[in-house]
PDB file of the backbone (N, CA, C, O) and the ligand in Angstrom, with CONECT records:
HET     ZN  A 101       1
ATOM      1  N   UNK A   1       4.641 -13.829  -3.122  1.00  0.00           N
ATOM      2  CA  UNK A   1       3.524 -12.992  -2.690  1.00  0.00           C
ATOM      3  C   UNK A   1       2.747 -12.489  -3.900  1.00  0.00           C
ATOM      4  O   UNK A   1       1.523 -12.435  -3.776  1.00  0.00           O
ATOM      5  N   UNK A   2       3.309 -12.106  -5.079  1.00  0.00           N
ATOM      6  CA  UNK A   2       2.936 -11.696  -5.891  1.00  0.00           C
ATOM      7  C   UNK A   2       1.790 -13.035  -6.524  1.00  0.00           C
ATOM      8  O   UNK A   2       1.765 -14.185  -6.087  1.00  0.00           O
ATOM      9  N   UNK A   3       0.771 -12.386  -7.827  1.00  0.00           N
ATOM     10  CA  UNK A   3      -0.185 -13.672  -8.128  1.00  0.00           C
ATOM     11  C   UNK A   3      -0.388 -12.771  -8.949  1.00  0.00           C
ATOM     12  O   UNK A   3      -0.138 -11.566  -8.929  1.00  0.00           O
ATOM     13  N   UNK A   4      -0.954 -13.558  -9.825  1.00  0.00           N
ATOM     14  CA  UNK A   4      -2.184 -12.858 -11.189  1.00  0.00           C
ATOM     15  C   UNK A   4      -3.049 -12.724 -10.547  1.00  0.00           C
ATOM     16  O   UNK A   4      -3.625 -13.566  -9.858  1.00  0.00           O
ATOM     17  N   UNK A   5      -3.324 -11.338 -10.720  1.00  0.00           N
ATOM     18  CA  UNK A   5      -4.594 -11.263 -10.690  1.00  0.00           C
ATOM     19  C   UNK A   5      -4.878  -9.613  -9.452  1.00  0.00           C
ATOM     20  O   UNK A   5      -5.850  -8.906  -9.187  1.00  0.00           O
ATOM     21  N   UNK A   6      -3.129  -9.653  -8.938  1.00  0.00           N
ATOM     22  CA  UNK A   6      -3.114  -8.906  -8.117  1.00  0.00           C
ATOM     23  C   UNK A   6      -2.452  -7.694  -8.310  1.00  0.00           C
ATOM     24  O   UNK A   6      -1.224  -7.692  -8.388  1.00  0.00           O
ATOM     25  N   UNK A   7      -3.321  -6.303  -8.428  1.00  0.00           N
ATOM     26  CA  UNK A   7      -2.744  -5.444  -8.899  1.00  0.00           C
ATOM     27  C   UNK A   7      -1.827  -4.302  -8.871  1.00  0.00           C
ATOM     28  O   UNK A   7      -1.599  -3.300  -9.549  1.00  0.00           O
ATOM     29  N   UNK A   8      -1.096  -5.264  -7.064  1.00  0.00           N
ATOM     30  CA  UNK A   8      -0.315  -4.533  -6.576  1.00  0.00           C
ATOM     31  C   UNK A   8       0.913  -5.427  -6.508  1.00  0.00           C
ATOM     32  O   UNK A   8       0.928  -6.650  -6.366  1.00  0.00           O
ATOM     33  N   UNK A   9       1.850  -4.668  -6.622  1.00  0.00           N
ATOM     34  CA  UNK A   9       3.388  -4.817  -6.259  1.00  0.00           C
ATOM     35  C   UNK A   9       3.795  -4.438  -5.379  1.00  0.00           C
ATOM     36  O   UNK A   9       4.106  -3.249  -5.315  1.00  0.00           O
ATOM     37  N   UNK A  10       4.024  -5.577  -3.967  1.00  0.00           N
ATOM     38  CA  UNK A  10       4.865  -4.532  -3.045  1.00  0.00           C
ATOM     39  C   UNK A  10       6.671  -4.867  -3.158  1.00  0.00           C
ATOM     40  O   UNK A  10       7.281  -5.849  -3.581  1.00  0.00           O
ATOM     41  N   UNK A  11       7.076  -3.719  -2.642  1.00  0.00           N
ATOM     42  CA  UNK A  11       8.312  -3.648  -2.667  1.00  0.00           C
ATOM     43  C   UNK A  11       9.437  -3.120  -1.306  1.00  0.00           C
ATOM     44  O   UNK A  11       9.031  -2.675  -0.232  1.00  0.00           O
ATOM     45  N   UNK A  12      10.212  -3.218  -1.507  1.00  0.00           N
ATOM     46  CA  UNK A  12      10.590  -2.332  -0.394  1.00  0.00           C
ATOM     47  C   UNK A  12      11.084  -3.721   1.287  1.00  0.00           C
ATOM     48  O   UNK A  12      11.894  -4.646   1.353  1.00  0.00           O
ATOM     49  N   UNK A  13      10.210  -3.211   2.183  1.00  0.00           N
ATOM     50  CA  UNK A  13      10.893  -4.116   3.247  1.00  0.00           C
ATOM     51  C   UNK A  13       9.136  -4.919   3.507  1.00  0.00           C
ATOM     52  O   UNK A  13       8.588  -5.222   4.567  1.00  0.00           O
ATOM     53  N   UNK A  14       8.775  -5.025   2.466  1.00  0.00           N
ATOM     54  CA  UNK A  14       7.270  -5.716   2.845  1.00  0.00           C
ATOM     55  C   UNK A  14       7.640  -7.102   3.126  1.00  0.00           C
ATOM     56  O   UNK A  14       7.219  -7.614   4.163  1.00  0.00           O
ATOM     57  N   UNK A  15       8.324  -7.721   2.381  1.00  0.00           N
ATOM     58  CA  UNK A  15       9.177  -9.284   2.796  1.00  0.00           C
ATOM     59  C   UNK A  15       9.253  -9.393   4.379  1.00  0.00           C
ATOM     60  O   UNK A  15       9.093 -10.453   4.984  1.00  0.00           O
ATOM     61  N   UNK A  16       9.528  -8.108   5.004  1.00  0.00           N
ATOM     62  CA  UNK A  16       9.535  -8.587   6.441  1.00  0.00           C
ATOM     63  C   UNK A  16       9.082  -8.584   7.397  1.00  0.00           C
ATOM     64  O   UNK A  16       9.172  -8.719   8.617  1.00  0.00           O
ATOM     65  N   UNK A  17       8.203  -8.274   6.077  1.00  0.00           N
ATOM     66  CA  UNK A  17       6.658  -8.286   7.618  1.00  0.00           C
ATOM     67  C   UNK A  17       5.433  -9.508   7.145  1.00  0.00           C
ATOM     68  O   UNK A  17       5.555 -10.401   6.307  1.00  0.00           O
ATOM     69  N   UNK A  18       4.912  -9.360   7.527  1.00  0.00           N
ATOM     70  CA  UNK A  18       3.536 -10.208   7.439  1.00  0.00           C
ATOM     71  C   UNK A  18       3.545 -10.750   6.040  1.00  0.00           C
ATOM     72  O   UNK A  18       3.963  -9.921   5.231  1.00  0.00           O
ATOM     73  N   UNK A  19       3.138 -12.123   5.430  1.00  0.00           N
ATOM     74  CA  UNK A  19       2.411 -11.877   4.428  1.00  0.00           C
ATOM     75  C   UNK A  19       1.712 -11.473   3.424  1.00  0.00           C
ATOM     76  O   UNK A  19       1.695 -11.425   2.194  1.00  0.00           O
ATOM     77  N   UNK A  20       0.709 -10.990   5.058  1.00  0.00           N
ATOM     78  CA  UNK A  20      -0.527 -10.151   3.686  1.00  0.00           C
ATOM     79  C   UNK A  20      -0.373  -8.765   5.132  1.00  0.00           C
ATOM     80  O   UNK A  20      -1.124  -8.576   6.088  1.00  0.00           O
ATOM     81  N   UNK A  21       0.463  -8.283   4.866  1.00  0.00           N
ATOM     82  CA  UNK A  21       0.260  -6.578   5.590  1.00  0.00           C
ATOM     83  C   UNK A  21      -0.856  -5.821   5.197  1.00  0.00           C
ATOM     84  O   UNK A  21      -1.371  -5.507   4.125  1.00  0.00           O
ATOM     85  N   UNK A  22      -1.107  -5.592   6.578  1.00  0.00           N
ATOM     86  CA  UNK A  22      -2.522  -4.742   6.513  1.00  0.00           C
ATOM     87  C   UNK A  22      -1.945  -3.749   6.793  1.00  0.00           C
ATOM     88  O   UNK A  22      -0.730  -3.839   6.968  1.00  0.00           O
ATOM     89  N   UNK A  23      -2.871  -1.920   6.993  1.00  0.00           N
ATOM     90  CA  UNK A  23      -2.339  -0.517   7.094  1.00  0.00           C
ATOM     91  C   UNK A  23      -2.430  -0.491   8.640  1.00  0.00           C
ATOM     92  O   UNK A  23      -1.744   0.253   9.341  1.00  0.00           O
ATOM     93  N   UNK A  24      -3.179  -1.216   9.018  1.00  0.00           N
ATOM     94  CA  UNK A  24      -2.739  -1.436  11.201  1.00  0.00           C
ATOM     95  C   UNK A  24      -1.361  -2.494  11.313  1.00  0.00           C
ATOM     96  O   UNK A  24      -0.971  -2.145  12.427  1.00  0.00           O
ATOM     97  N   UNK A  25      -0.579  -3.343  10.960  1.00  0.00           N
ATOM     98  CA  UNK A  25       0.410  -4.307  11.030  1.00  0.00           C
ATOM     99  C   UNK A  25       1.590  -3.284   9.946  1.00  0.00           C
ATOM    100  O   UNK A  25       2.756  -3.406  10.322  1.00  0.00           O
ATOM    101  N   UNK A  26       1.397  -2.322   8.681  1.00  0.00           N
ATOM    102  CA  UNK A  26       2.115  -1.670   8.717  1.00  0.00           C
ATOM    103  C   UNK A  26       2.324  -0.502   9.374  1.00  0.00           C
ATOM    104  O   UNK A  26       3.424   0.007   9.590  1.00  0.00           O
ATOM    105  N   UNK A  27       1.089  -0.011   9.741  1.00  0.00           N
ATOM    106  CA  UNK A  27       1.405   1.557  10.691  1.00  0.00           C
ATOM    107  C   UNK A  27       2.411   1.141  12.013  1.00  0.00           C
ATOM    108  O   UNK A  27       3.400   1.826  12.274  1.00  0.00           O
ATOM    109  N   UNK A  28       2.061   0.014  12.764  1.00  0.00           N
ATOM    110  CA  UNK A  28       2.782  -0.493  13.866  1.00  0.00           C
ATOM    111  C   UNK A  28       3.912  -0.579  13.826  1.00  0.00           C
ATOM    112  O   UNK A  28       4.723  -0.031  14.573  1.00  0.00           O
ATOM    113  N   UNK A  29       4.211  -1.643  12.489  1.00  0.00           N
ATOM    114  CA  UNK A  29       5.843  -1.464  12.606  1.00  0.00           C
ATOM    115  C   UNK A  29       6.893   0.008  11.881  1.00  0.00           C
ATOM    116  O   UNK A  29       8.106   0.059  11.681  1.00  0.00           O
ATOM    117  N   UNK A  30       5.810   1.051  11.640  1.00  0.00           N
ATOM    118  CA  UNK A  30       6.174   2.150  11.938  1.00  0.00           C
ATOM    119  C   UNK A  30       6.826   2.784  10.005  1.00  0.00           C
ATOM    120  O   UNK A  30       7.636   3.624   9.614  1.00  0.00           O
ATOM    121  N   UNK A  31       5.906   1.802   9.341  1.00  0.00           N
ATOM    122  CA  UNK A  31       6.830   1.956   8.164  1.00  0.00           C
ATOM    123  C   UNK A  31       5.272   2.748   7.381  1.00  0.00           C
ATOM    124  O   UNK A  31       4.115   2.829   7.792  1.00  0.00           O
ATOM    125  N   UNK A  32       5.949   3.232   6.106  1.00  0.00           N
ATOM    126  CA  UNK A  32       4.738   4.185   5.221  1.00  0.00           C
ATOM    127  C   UNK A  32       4.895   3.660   3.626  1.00  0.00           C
ATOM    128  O   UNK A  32       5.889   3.380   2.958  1.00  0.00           O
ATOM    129  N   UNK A  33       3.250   3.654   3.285  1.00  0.00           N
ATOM    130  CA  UNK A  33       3.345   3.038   1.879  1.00  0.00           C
ATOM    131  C   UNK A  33       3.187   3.927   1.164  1.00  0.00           C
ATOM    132  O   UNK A  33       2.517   4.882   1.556  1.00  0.00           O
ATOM    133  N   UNK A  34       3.813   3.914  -0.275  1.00  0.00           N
ATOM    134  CA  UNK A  34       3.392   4.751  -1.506  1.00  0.00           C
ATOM    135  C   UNK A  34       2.946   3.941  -2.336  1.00  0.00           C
ATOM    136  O   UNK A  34       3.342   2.779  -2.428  1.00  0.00           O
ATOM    137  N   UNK A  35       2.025   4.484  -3.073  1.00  0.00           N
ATOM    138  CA  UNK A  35       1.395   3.805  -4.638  1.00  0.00           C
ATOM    139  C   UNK A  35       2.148   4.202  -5.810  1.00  0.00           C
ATOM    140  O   UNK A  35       2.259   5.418  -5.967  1.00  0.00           O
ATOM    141  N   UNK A  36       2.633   3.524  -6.575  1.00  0.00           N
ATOM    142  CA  UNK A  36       3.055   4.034  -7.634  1.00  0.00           C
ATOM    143  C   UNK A  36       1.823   3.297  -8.789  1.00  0.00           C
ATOM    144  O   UNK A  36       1.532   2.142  -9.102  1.00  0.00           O
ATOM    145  N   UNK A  37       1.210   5.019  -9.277  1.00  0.00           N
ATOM    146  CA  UNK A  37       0.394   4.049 -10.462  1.00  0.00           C
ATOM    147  C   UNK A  37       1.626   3.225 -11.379  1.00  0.00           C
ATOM    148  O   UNK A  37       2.853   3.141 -11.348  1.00  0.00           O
ATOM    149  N   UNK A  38       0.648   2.754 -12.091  1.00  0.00           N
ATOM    150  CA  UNK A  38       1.963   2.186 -13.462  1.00  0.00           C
ATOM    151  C   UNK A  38       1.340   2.405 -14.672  1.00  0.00           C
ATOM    152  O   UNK A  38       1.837   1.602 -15.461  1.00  0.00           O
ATOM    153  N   UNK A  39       0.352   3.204 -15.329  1.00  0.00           N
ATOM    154  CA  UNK A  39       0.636   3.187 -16.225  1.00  0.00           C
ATOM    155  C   UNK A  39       1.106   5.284 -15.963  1.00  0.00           C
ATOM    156  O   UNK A  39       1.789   5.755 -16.872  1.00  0.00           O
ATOM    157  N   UNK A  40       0.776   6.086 -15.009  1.00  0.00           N
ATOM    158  CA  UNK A  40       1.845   7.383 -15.617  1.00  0.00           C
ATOM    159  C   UNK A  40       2.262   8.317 -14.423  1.00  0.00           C
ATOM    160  O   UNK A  40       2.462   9.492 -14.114  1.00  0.00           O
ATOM    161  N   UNK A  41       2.262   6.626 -13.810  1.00  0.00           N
ATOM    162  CA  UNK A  41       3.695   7.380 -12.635  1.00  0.00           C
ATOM    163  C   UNK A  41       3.150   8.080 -11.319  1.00  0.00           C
ATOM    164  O   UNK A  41       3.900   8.273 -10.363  1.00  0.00           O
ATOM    165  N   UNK A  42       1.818   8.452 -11.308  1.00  0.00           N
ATOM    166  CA  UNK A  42       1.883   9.495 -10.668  1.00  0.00           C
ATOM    167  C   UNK A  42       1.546   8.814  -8.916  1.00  0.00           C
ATOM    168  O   UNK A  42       0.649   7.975  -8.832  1.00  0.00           O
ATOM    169  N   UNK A  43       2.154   9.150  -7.871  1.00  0.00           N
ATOM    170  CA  UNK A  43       2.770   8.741  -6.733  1.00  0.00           C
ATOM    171  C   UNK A  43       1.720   9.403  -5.929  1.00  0.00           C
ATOM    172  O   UNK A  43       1.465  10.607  -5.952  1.00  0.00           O
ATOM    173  N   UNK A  44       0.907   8.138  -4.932  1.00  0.00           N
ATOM    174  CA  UNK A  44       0.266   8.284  -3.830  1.00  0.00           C
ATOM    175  C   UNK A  44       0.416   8.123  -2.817  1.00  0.00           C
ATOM    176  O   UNK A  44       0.520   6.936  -2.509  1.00  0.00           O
ATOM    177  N   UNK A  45       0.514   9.076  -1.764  1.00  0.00           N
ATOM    178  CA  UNK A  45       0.720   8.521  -0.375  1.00  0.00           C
ATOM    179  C   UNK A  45      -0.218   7.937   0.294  1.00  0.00           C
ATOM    180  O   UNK A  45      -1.246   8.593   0.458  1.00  0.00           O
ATOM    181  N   UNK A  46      -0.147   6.530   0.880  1.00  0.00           N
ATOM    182  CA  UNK A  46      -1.096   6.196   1.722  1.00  0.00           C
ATOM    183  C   UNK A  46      -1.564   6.264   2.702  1.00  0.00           C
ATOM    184  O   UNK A  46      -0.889   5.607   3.493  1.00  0.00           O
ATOM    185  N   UNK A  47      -2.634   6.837   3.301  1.00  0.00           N
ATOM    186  CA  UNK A  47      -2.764   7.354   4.953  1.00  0.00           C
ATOM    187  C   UNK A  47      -3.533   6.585   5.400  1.00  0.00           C
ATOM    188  O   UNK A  47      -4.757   6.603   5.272  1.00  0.00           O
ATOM    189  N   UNK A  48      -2.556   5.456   6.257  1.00  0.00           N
ATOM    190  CA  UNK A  48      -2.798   4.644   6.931  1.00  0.00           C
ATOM    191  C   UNK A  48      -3.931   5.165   8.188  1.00  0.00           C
ATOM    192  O   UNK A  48      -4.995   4.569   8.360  1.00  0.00           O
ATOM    193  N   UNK A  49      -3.689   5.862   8.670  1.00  0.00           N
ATOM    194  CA  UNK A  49      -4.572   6.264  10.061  1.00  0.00           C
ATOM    195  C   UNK A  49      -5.692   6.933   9.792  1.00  0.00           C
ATOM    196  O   UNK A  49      -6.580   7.198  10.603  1.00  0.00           O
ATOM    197  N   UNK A  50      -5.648   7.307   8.255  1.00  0.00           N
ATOM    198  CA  UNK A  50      -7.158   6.891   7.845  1.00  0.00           C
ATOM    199  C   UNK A  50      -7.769   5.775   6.796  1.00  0.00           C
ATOM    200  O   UNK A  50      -8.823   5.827   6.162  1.00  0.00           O
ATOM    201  N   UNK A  51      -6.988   4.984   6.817  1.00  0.00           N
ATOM    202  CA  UNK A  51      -7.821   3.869   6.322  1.00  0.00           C
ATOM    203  C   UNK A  51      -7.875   2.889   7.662  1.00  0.00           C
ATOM    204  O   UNK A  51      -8.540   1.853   7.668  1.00  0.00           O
ATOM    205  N   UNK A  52      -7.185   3.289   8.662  1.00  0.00           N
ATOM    206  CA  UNK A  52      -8.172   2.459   9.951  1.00  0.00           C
ATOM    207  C   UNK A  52      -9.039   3.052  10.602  1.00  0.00           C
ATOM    208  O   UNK A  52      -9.804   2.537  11.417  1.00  0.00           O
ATOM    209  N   UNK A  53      -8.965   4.477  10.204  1.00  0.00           N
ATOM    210  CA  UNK A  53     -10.425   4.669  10.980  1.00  0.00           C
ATOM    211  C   UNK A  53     -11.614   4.712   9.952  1.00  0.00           C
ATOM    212  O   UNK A  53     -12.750   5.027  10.307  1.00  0.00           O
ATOM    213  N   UNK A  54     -11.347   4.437   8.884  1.00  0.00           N
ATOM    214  CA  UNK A  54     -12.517   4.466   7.489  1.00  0.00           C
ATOM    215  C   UNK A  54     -12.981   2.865   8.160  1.00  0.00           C
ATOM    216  O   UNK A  54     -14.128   2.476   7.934  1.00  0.00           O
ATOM    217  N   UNK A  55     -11.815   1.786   9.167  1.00  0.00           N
ATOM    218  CA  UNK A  55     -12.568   0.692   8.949  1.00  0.00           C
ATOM    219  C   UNK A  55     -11.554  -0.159   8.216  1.00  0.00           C
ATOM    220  O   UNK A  55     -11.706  -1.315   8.611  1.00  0.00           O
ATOM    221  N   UNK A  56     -10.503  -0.079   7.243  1.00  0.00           N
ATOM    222  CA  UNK A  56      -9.766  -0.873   7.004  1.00  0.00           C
ATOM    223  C   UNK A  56      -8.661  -1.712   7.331  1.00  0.00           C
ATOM    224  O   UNK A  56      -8.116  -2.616   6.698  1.00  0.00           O
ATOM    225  N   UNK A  57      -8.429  -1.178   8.550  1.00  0.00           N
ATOM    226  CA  UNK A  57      -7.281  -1.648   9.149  1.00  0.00           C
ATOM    227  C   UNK A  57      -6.948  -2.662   9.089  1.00  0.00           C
ATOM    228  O   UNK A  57      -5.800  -2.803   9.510  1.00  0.00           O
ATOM    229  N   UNK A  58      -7.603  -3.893   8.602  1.00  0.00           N
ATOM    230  CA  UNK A  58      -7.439  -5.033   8.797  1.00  0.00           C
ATOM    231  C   UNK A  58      -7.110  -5.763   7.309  1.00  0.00           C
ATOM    232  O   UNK A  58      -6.666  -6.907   7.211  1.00  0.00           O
ATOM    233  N   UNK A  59      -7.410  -4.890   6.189  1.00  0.00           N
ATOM    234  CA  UNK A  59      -7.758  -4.951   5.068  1.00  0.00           C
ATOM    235  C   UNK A  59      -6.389  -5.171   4.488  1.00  0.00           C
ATOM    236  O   UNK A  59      -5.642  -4.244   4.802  1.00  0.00           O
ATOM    237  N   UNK A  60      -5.633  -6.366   3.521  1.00  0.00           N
ATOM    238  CA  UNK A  60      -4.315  -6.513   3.593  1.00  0.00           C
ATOM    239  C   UNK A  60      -4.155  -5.718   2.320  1.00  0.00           C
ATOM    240  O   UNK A  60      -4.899  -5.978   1.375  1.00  0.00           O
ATOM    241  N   UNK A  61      -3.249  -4.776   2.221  1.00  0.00           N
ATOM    242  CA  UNK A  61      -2.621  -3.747   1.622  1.00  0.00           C
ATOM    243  C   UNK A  61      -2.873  -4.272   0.106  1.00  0.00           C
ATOM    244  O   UNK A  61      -2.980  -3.312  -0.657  1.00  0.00           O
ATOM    245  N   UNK A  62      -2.981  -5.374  -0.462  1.00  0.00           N
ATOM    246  CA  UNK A  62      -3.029  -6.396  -1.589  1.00  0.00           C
ATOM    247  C   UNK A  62      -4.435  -5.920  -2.182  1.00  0.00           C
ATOM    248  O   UNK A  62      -4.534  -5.551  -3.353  1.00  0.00           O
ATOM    249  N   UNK A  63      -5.659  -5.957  -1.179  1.00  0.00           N
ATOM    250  CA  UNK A  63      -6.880  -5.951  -1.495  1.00  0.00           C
ATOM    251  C   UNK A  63      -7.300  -4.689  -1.713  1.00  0.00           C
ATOM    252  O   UNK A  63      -8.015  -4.474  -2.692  1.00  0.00           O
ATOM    253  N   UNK A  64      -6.939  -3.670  -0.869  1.00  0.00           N
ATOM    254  CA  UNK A  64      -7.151  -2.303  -1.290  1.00  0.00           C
ATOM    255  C   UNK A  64      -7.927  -2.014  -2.486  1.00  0.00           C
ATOM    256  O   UNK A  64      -7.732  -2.926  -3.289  1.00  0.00           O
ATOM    257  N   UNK A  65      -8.679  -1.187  -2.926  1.00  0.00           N
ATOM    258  CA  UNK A  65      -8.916  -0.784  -4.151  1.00  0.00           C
ATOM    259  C   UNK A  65      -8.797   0.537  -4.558  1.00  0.00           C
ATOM    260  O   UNK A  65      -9.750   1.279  -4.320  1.00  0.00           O
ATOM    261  N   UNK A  66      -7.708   1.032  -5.189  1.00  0.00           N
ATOM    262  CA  UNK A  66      -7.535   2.535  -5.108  1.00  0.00           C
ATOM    263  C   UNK A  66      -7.677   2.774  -6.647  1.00  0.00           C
ATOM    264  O   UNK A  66      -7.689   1.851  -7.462  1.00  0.00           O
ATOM    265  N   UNK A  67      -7.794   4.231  -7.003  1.00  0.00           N
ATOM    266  CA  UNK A  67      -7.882   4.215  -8.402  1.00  0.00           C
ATOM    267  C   UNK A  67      -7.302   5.496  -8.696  1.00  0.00           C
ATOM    268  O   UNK A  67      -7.773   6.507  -8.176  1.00  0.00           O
ATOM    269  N   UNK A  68      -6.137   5.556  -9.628  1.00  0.00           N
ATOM    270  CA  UNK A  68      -5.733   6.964  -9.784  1.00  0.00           C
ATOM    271  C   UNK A  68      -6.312   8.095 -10.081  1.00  0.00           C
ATOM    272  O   UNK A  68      -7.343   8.120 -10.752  1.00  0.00           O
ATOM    273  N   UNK A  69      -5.772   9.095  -9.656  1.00  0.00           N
ATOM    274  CA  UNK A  69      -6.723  10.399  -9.291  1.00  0.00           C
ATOM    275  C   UNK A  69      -6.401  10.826 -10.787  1.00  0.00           C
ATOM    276  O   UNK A  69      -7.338  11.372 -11.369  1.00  0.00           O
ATOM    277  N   UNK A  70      -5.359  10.680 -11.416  1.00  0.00           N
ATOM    278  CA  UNK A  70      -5.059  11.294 -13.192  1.00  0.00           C
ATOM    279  C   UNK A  70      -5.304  10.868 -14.088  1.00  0.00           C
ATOM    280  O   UNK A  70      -5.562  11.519 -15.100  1.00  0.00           O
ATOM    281  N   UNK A  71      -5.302   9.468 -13.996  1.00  0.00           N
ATOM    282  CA  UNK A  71      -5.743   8.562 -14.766  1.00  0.00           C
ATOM    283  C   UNK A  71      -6.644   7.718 -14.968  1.00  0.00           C
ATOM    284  O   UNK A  71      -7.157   7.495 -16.065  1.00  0.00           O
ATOM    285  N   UNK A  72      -6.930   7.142 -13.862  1.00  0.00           N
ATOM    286  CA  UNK A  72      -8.410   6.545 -13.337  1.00  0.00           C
ATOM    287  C   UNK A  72      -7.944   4.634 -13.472  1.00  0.00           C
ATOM    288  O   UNK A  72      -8.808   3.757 -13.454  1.00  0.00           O
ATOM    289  N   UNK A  73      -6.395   4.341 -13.603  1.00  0.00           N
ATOM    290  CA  UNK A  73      -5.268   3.307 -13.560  1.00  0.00           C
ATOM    291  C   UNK A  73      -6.029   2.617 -12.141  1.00  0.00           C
ATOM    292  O   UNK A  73      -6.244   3.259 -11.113  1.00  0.00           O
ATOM    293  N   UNK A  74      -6.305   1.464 -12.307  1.00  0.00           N
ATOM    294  CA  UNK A  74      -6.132   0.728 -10.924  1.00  0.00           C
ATOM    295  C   UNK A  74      -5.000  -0.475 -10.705  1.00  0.00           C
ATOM    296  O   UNK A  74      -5.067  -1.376  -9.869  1.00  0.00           O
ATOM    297  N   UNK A  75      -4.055  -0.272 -11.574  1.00  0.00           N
ATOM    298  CA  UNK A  75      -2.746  -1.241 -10.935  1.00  0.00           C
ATOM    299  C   UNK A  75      -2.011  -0.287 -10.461  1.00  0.00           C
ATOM    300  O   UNK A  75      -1.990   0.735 -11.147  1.00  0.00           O
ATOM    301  N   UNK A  76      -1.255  -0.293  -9.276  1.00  0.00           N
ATOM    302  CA  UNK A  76      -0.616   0.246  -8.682  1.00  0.00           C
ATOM    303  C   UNK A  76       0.998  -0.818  -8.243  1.00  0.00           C
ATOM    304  O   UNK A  76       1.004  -2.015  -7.956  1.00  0.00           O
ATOM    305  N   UNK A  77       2.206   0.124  -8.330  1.00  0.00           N
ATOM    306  CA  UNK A  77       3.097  -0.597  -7.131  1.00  0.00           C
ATOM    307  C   UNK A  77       3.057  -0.017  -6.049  1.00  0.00           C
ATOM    308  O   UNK A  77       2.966   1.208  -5.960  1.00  0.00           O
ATOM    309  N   UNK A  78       3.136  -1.052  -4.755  1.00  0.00           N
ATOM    310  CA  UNK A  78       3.592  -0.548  -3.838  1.00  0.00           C
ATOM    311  C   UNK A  78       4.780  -0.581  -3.472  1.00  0.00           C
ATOM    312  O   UNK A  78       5.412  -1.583  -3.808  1.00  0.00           O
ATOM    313  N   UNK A  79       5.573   0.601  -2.576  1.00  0.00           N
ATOM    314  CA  UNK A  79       6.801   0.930  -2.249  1.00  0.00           C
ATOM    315  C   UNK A  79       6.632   1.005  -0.520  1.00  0.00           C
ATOM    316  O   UNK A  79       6.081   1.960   0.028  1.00  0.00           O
ATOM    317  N   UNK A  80       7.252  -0.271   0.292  1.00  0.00           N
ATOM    318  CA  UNK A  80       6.483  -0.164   1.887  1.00  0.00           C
ATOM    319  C   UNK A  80       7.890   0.377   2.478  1.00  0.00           C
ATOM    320  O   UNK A  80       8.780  -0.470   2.565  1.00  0.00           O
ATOM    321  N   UNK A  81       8.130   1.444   2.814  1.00  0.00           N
ATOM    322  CA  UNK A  81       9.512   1.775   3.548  1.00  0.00           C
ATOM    323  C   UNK A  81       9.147   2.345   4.740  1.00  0.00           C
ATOM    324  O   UNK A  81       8.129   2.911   5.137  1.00  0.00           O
ATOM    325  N   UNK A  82      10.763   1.922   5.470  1.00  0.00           N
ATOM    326  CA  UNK A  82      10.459   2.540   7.015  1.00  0.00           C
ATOM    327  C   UNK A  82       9.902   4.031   6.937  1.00  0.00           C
ATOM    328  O   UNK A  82      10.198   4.698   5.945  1.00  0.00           O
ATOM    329  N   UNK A  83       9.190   4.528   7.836  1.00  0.00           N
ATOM    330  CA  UNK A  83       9.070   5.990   8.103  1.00  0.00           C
ATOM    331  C   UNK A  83      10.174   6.753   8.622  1.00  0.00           C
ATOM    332  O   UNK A  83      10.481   5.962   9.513  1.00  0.00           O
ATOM    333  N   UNK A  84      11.024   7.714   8.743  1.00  0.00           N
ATOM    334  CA  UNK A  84      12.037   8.372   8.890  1.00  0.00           C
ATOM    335  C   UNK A  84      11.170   9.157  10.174  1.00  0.00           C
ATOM    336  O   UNK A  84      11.620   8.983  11.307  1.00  0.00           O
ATOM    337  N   UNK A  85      10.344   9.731  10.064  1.00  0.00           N
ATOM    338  CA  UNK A  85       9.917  10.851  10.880  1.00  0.00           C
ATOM    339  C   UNK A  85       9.104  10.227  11.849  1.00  0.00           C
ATOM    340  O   UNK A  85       8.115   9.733  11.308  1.00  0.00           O
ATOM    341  N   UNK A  86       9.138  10.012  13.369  1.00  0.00           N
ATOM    342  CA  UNK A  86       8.173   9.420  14.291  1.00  0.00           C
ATOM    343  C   UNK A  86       8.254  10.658  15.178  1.00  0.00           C
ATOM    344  O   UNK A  86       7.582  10.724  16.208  1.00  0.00           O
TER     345      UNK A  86
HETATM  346 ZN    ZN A 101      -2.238   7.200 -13.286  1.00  0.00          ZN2+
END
């Protein structure tokens, strides 16, 4: 899954889902993503139920373009784990 060029890492249980997981195909199967910048760490939660109603829902988690709020870093890992709390 991984490629040059792509500035995300997912991790976690993303293997068992889709391919290219979008934030509607991960909200469904009920799981929540974090960003980990990489170059200073600092940890984003992703809110899926508003990036489908911004319109992204479809948008595979890969393509995203986020940019750290401390650093202004746009490689990120992602960390896709189940949600605990429903
Ligand atoms: Zn950063």
């Amino acid at each position: 899954m991984f490629q040059d060029g792509i500035p995300w890492v997912l991790e976690g249980e993303a293997a068992l889902m889709a391919d290219q997981p979008t934030p509607r195909t991960t909200l469904t199967a009920h799981h929540h993503v974090t960003a980990w910048c990489l170059n200073c760490g600092h940890a984003l939660e992703i809110d899926l139920p508003e990036l489908i109603t911004a319109g992204h829902g479809d948008t595979p988690l890969l393509e995203l373009s986020l940019r750290c709020a401390r650093c202004g870093e746009r490689r990120f890992q992602l960390t896709v784990a189940r949600a605990e709390r429903l």
